[in-house]
Structures are given as C-alpha cells and as structure tokens.
N, C-alpha and C positions, 0 to 999 in steps of 0.2 A: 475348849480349844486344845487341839495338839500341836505335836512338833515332832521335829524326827534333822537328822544330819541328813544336808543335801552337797553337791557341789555344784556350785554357779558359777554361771559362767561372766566373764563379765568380758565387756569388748571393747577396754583401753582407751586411745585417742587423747592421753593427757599424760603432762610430763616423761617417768620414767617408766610408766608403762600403758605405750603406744600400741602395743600388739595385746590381742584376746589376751585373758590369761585363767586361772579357775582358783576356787578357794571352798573349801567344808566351812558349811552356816549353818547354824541352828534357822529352822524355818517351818514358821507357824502357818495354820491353818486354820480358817473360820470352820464353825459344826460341819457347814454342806462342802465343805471339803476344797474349798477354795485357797488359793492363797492370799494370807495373812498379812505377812512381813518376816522380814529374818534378822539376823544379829550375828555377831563374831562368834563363834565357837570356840571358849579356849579349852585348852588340852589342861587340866588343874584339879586338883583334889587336894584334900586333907592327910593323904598316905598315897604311899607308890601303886596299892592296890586301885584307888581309886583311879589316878592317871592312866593306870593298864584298863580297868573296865571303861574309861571314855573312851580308848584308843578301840578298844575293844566290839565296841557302840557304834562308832562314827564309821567302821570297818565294814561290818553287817549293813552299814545303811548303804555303803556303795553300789549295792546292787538296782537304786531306785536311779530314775533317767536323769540327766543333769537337766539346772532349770537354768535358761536364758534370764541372766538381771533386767530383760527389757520385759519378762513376762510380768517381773513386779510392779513394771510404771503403768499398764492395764489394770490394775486390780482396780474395781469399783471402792470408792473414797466413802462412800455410804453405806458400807456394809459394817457387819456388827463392830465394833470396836473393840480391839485386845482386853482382854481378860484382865 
C-alpha cells in the first residue's frame, strides 16, 4: 500500500460549513493503484526539522489533481483491505 498528501475536496451542506471547502489528507492506495481511504494529515514531528520536511512533503505533493471526497464513497468495499 502507498500514500502520498492529497487535497480534497469536500462539498459541505452541514452546520458551519455549508459551502465546498478543501483540506491536505494522507491518502491511501490499494497495489492497482486505487483509492484506499484517507486520514487527517497532521503537520508534527519530533524536532522543527521534522515539521519543515512534512511541510516540505505535503508542498511537492500539490502538484497531484485534487480528489472529490465523493470519489471515496465509490471505492469498491471488497477490495484488499488496509495494510
């Protein structure tokens, strides 16, 4: 399984936020390159250096398309299960 920082988008409709809005997730993928699932990303390390190299990380990943949170309720539910 891998993973890589994505931004999703997600399309609101509840409480305080009614309108789209977007957030950087850690988001997994099965081997054939599907999507997984994802999780909160936090910005955190052991030393400053380490917060600079996440920031650093999640930076470089911006260049990948943003993913629709509707594309995760599609994923097939019988596919391999997380690692």
């Amino acid at each position: 399984m891998t993973w890589n920082y994505r931004v999703v988008k997600f399309n609101g409709g509840e409480g305080e936020f009614d309108e789209p809005y977007f957030e950087i997730k850690e988001v997994y993928y099965n081997r054939d390159g599907s999507l997984a699932g994802y999780c909160d990303a936090p910005v955190s390390g052991n030393t400053f250096e380490e917060v600079v190299e996440v920031l650093s990380q999640m930076k470089s990943d911006m260049h990948r398309a943003i993913i629709d949170e509707e594309e995760f309720y599609r994923v097939d539910t019988k596919r391999e299960e997380l690692e």
